[in-house]
N, C-alpha and C positions, 0 to 999 in steps of 0.2 A: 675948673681949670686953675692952674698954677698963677698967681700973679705972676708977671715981669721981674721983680725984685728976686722973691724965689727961684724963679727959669733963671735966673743969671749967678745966684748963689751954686746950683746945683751941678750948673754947667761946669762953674771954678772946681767947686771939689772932685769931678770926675776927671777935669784936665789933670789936677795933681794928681789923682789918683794913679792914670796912664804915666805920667812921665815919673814917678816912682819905681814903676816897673821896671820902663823902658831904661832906669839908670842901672837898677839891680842887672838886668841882663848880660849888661856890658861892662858889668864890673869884675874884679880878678873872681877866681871862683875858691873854694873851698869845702869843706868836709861838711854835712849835714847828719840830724840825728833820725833817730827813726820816729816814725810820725803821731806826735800826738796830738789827734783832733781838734781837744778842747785847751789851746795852747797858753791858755789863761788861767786857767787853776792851779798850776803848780807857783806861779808867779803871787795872786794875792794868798796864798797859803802862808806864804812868807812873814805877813803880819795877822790876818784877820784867822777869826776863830774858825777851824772846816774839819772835814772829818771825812774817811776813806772807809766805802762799804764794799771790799772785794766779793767775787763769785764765792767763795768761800761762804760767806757771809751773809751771800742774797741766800743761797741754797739753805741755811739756817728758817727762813722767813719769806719761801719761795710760793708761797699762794696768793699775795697780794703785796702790791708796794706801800700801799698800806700798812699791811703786818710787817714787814722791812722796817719801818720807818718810826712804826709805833714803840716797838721791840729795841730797837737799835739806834735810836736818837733820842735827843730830849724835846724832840715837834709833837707840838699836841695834833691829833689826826682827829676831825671830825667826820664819820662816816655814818651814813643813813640805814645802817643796817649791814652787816656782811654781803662784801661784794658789788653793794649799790653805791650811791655819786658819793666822793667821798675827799676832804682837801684839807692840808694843811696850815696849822698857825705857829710860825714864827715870832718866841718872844711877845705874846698876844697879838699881833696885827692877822687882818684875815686873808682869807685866801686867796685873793687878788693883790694880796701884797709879798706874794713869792713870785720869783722867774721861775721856770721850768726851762731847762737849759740843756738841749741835745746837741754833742760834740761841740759844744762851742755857740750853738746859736739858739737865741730864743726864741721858744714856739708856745706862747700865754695862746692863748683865741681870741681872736681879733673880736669876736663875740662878746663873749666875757671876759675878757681880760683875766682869766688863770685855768689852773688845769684842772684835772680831775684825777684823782691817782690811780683810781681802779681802772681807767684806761690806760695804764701804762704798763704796762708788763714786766714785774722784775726780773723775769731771763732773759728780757731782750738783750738786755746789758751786763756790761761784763764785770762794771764799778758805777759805783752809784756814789759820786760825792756831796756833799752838805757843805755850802756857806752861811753863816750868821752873820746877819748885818748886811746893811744896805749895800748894791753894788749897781747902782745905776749908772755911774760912768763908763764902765763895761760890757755890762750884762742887760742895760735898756729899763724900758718900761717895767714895774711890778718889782726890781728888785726892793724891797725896802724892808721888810721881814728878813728877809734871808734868800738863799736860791738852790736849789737841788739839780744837779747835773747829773746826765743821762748818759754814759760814756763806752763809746766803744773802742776798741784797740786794734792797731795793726803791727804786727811783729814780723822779722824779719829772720833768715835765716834758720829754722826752726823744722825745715821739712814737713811732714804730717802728723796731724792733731786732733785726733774726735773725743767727740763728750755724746753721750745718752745719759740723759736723765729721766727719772718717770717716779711719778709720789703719788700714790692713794691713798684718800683720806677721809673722814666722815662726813656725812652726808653727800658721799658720791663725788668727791672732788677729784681732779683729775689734775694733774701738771704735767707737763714732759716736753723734754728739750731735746735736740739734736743739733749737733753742731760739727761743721768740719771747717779743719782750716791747712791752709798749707803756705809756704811762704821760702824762698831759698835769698840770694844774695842781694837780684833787685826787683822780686815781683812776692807780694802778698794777698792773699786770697781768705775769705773768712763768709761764710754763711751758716744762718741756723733758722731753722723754723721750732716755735714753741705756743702750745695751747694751754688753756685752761678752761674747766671745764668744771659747772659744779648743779647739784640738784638745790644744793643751800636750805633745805627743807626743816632745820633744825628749831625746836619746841622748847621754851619758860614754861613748865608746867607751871611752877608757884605764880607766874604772875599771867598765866593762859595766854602765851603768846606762842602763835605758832609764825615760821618765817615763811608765808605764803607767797607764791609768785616770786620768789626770792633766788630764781635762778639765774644763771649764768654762762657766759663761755664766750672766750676769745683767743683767735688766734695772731701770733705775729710772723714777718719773714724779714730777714736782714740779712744785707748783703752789703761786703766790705772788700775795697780792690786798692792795691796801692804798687806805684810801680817806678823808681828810682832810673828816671832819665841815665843823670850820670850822678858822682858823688856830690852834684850841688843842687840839682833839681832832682822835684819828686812831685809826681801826681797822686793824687788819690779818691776814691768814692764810695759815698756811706748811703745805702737806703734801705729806707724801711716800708714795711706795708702792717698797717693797724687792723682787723675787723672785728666788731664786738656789738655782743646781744645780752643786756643787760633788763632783767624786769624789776619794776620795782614792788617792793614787799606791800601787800592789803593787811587792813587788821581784822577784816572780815570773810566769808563766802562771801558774803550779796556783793560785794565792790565790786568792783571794773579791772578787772586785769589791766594793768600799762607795759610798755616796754620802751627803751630807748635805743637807739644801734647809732654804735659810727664807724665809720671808718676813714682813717686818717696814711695819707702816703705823704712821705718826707725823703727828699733826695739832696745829700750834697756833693757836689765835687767841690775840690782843692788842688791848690798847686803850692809846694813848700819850696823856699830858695832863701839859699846863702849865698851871699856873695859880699866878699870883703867887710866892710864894715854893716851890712844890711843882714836883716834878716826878715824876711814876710812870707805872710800866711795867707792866700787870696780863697777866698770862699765864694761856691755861689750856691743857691738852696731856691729849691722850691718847695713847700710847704702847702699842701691840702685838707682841711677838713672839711668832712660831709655827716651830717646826723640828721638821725630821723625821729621824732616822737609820736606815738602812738596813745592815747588817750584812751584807744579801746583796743585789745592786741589783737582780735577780732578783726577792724575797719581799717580802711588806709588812714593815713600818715596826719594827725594833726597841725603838725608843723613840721620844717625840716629847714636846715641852711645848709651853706657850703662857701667857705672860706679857702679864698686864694693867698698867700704870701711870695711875693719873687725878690730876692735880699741876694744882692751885693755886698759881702763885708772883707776887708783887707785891713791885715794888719802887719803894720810897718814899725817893725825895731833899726832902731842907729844906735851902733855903739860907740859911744863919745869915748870911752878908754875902757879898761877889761873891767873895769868896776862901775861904772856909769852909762848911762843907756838914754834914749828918750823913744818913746811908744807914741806911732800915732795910728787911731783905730778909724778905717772912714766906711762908712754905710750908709747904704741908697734900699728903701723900701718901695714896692708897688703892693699895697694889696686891695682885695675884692672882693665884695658879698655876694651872695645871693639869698632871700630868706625866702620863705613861703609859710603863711600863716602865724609872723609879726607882724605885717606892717612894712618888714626892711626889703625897701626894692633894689636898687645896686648899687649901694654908696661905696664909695672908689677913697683911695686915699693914698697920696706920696709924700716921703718921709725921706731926711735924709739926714745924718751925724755926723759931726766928728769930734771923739776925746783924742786929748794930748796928756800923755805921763811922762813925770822923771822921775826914775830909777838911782840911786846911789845907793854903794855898801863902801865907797873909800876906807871907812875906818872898818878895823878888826872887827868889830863889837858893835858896829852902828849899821842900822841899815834905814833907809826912806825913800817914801816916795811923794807924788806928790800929780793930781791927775784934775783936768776940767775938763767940760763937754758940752758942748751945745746941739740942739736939735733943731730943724726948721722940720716943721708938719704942718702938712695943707689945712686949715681951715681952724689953727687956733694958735696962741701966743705960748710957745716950750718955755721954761726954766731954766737958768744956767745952771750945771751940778758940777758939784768939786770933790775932791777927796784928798785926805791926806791920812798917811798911815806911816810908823815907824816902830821899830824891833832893836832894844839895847839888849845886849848880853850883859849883864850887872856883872854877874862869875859863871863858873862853872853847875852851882845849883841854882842861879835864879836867875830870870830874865823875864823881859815887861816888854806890852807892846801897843799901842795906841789908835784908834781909828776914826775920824771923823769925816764925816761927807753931806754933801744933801741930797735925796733922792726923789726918784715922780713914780706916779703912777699915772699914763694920759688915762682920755675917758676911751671907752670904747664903743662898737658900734653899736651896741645894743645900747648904753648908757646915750645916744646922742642921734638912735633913727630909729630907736623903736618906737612903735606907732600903736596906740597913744599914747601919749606920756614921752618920751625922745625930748632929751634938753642939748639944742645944738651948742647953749650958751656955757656948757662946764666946761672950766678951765681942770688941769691936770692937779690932782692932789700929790704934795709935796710935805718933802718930813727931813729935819735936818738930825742929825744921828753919832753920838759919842762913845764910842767903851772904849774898856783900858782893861788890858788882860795880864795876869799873873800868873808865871809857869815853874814851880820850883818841882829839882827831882832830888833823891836820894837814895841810891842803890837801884834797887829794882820799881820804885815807887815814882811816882810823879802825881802830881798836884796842881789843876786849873782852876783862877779863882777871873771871873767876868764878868763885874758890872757893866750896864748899857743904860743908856738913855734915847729914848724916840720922840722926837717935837710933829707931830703931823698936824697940818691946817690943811682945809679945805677937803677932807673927806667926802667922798661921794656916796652919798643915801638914796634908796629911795621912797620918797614920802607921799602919803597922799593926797591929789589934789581936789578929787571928789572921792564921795566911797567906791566907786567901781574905778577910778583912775588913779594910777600913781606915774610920780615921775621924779629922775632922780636930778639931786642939787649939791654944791657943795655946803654943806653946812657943819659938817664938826670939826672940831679940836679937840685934839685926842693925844693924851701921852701915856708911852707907854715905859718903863723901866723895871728893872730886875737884877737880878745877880744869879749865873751859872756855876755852878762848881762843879768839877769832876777827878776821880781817883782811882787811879791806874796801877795794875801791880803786874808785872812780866817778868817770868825767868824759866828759864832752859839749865837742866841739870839730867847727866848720864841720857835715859829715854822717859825725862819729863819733861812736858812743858805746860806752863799754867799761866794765862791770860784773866784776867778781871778787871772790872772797869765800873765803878757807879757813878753816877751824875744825880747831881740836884738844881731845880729850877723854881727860883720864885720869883713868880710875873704881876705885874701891876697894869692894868690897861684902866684906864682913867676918864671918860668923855666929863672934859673941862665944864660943860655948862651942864651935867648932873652930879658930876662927882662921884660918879657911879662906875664899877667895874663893866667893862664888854661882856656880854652874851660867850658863854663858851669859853673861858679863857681860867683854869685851873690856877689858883694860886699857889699849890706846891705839885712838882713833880720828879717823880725818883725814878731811874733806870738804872739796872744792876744786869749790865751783861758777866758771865766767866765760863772760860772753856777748859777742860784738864786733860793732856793726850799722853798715854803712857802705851808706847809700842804700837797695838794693831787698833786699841781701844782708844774711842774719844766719847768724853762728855761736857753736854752745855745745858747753862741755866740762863734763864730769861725771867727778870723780875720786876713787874713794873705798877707804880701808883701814881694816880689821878686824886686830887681832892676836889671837893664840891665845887661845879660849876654854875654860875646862873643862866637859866634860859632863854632870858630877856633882859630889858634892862633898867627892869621892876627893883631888881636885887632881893628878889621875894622867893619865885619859883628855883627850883635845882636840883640837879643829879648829886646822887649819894656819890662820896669818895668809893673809889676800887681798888682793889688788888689782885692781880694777876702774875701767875707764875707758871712761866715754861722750860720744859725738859729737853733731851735727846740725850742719844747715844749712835756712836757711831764706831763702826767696824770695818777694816781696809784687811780683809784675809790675803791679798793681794796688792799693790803701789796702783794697779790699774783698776782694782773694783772696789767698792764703796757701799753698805749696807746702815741704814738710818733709818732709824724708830724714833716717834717723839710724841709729845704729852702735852696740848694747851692746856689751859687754865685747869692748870691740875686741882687747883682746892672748887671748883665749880660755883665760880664766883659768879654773881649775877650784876650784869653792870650794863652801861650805856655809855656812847660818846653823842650821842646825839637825845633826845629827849622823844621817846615813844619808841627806839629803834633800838632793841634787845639784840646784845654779841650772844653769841655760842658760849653754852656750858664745857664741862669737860670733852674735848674732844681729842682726834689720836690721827698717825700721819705714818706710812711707810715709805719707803724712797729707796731707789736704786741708782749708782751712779757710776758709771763704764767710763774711763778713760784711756786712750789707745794711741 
C-alpha cells in the first residue's frame, strides 16, 4: 500500500491535473494542428542530437528493425543470431539504458526494463526516430543512452491511400504490408496489418555453422482514428496488436529445440486542445505483455509472465508570449505482474511524475531550455533529474548546441522479485550527461561534429551469491565518452538527386574499478548510407564497420572487426508501382554481433510496392 505522505502527494497532482483541463475548456478557443502523437520529438530536436527514419527508408531495411537500425544509424545492435532476442547500445551503455518510445509513451518491460527489437516490427511504423542522449525528464525510466521512437501518423484531408508491400528473400523470408488509410476534413482513419516470416536456415560453411531452429514469424495489426471535435478540440486512437514466434538457434542436432512467443497489445487514446494561451495533450494507454518460454518446443511452457501498464500522461504548454513557453508533463502509473516459473507472484507498483520546462527563443539566434522532474514510486527513494539544453546560430554556416541533464534508470521487477536472488534494496542507477554539438554547412554539404560524456554510479549487476545463486546490486561506476561525426551531401539537379551521409563513432565505456572497456561496445564505427534517383531508376548503398569488440570484461576474448556492404535498386515504371532488388553483404563477409552467433552470408531480397 501507498503510505499517507504518497496518497496525499498523488491526490494533489491529479487535482491539478483536473483543474488544468477544466481552465483549458473554458477558455477562448482557437486553430489547432493536425495531430502528432509523439508531441515531444519535434521539440528536443531542437537542441539534442536525433535523426528521422521515414517509410521510405524502413522499406530499404524492412526485414528487421534490427537491420533498420544497424544499417541506418551509428547504435551498435547486439543480436543473438538473425531474427533471435536482439537490443541496442547507445554511445556504449546497454540495453536497458534506451527508452523504447511508442507515440509518445514508454513501453521498456516492466520485466526487464528494455526492449527487444526483433519484436518490433519495422512496418508497423511509418517513422522511426533516434535520440542520443539522456531524456529522462521526458521520456522516464532507461532514457540514458539514448531513445528510439516508434511513431505513427495521422493526416487529414487526403481522401484514400493504400500501400501493398510484399519482399521475398533468402532463406524463405517473407514481409508484407498492407495498409489503407483515409481521412477528409475532421475524421482520420489509418490501419495495416504486416508479417514476417522467415525459415532463417542459413549455413558458415567455413566455420560449420548451420542456423538451426533459427526460425521465425510475426505478425502486427494497427489501427489509428482521429477525429477533430471542432477547430480546437481533437480526439484520437492508436492501437496495436503484437504476436510473435521466435526459436532460438542450437549449435547442435542432439540440443533441445527452444522457442519464445509474445504477444504484446498497446492501446492509446488522446484528446488534443488549444485554447488561448494553453495547449495540451492528455494521454491514456494501456499497455500489455504476455510471453511464454519454452525450454523444450516439444512440452509446455517453462516460464511465462504477463505485464499490465495503465498510464495517465498530460501534457500541459503555457504560452508566456509567442517566443517563451513553460511545459509541465504530469503522469500517474499503475502496473502489474504476473510470472509463472520465476518466483514473481504479483508485485503491484504506483508511480507518479511530474517535469516542469522552460522554453525560450526571445533572441534571433538563441534558443533554451531548461527542464526538472521528480518521481514518487511505491516502494523506493526516486532522484531529482534536470536538463538543460541550448542552440546559438553563430552565422549562417555554423551553429553549436549544448546538452546536459541527469538521468535514472529504476530497478525493475525482475531486478527486485525475482526469486531467488530478487534485491528489494536497489536504488535506481543514475548518470549525469554533457555533450556539446557542432553543425557547419557549406553548399550542399553539412558537417556534425559531438563529443559526449556519461557519469553513471550505481549500475545494476548481477553477481553471484553462491554458485547456483545470483542476484543483482548496485555496484559499478562506469563512464562512458566519445565523439560522433557525420557528413552529409544533398542536391537535386534537372532529374537527379543524390543523397549521402557517413558517420563515424568512437566510443569509450570505461568500469572505473577495472579500467577496462564494456563487454560489446566497438571502439570505431562507420556508417555510409547514399541513394542516386535519376527519373524511373533508383540506387542505394549500405556500408557498415564494426571494430573488435570484447566479450567479457577479461579484455582478452573478441570478435574480429567487420565489413558489410549493401545494395538495391529500384524501379517506379509507374508514380504508383515500385519494383526492388537488393544485395546484403555483398563481399560475403563472415562476422558476428554477438560471440558464437554467425550473420548471413551473401544474401538477396525482392520487393513489390503498389501505391493507390
Amino acid at each position: 500500500m501507498l503510505s499517507e505522505e504518497r496518497q496525499v502527494m498523488m491526490k494533489r497532482i491529479v487535482t491539478f491535473f483536473l483543474i488544468s483541463l477544466l481552465h483549458q475548456v473554458s477558455a477562448q478557443e482557437s486553430l489547432i494542428d493536425t495531430v502528432f502523437i509523439d508531441n515531444q520529438f519535434s521539440k528536443v530536436s531542437k537542441t539534442a542530437k536525433t535523426s528521422n527514419l521515414t517509410s521510405d527508408k524502413i522499406l530499404e531495411n524492412s526485414t528487421s528493425l534490427s537491420d533498420l537500425l544497424r544499417f541506418q544509424s551509428n547504435i551498435y545492435i547486439k543480436e543473438n543470431g538473425r531474427g533471435s532476442t536482439s537490443s541496442p547500445s547507445f554511445r556504449g551503455t546497454l540495453a536497458s539504458h534506451t527508452a523504447f518510445v511508442w507515440n509518445g509513451i514508454n513501453i521498456n518491460s516492466i520485466f526487464l526494463g528494455q526492449g527487444d527489437i526483433n519484436n518490433l516490427n519495422p512496418l508497423s511504423y511509418e517513422n522511426v526516430g533516434i535520440k542520443f542522449g539522456g531524456g529522462s525528464v521526458i521520456y522516464g525510466s532507461g532514457a540514458i543512452g539514448g531513445s528510439i521512437h516508434l511513431n505513427n501518423s495521422l493526416d487529414y484531408n487526403k481522401g484514400f491511400e493504400g500501400t501493398v508491400f510484399s519482399e521475398y528473400g533468402s532463406f524463405a523470408t517473407i514481409n508484407s504490408l498492407v495498409r489503407g488509410k483515409f481521412s477528409n476534413e475532421n475524421f482520420s482513419f489509418n490501419a495495416d496489418i504486416n508479417h514476417s516470416q522467415s525459415k532463417n536456415d542459413f549455413e558458415i560453411t567455413e566455420k560449420k555453422f548451420i542456423n538451426r531452429n533459427g526460425e521465425y514469424q510475426n505478425t502486427s495489426f494497427n489501427l489509428g482514428l482521429g477525429y477533430k471535435i471542432n477547430p480546437n478540440n481533437e480526439l484520437y486512437w492508436q492501437s496495436q496488436y503484437y504476436d510473435s514466434d521466435q526459436h532460438y538457434p542450437i549449435f547442435s542436432e542432439n540440443q533441445t529445440k527452444t522457442k519464445y512467443q509474445v504477444q504484446t497489445i498497446r492501446n492509446l487514446a488522446g484528446w488534443k486542445l488549444r485554447s488561448g494561451q494553453f495547449k495540451n495533450n492528455l494521454k491514456l494507454a494501456y499497455i500489455e505483455d504476455n510471453f511464454q518460454y519454452f525450454s523444450d518446443i516439444d512440452k509446455p511452457k517453462t516460464s511465462s509472465g504477463i505485464g499490465k501498464q495503465y498510464i495517465v500522461r498530460n501534457d500541459l504548454d503555457f504560452l508566456v508570449s509567442k517566443k517563451s513557453s513553460f511545459n509541465l508533463i504530469t503522469e500517474y502509473q499503475y502496473n502489474e505482474a504476473e510470472g509463472f516459473g520465476s518466483g514473481i507472484q504479483n508485485p503491484k507498483r504506483n508511480a507518479a511524475n511530474f517535469s516542469l520546462l522552460y522554453r525560450n527563443v526571445n533572441l534571433e539566434k538563441f534558443y533554451w531550455e531548461l527542464g526538472a522532474k521528480q518521481d514518487f514510486v511505491e516502494g523506493y527513494k526516486s532522484p531529482f533529474l534536470f536538463s538543460a539544453s541550448a542552440k546559438y546560430l553563430v552565422n549562417n554556416w555554423y551553429q553549436s548546441s549544448i546538452n546536459i541533464s541527469r538521468n535514472f534508470k529504476a530497478p525493475t521487477f525482475n531486478d527486485l522479485y525475482w526469486e531467488p536472488g530478487g534485491n528489494r534494496d536497489l536504488i535506481p542507477e543514475t548518470s549525469y550527461q554533457a555533450e556539446m554539438s557542432h553543425y557547419f554547412s557549406y553548399h550542399n554539404f553539412k558537417l556534425g561534429i559531438t563529443p559526449y560524456y556519461i557519469k553513471m554510479t550505481d549500475m545494476i549487476q548481477w553477481v553471484p551469491v553462491t554458485p547456483a545463486i545470483w542476484s543483482p546490486k548496485n555496484v559499478k561506476k562506469v563512464d562512458f565518452y566519445g565523439l560522433e561525426t557525420e557528413l552529409s551531401f544533398n542536391k537535386n539537379w534537372n532529374n537527379h538527386k543524390v543523397d549521402a551521409k557517413i558517420s563515424y563513432s568512437h566510443t569509450r565505456s570505461v568500469d572505473l574499478e577495472t579500467k577496462k572497456q564494456l563487454s560489446y561496445v566497438p571502439f570505431h564505427q562507420i556508417n555510409f548510407n547514399s541513394s542516386y534517383q535519376y527519373k524511373i531508376i533508383g540506387l542505394f548503398f549500405q556500408a557498415l564497420y564494426n571494430s573488435k569488440r570484447y566479450v567479457d570484461d577479461s579484455e582478452i576474448n573478441y570478435l574480429e572487426n567487420y565489413f558489410v556492404l549493401n545494395a538495391g535498386i529500384k524501379l517506379n515504371p509507374t508514380k504508383h508501382i515500385q519494383l526492388g532488388f537488393k544485395i546484403n553483404n555483398i563481399t560475403d563477409e563472415i562476422y558476428q554481433t554477438v560471440n558464437y552467433y554467425f550473420m548471413p552470408k551473401r544474401n538477396y531480397a525482392v520487393n513489390l510496392n503498389l501505391n493507390f
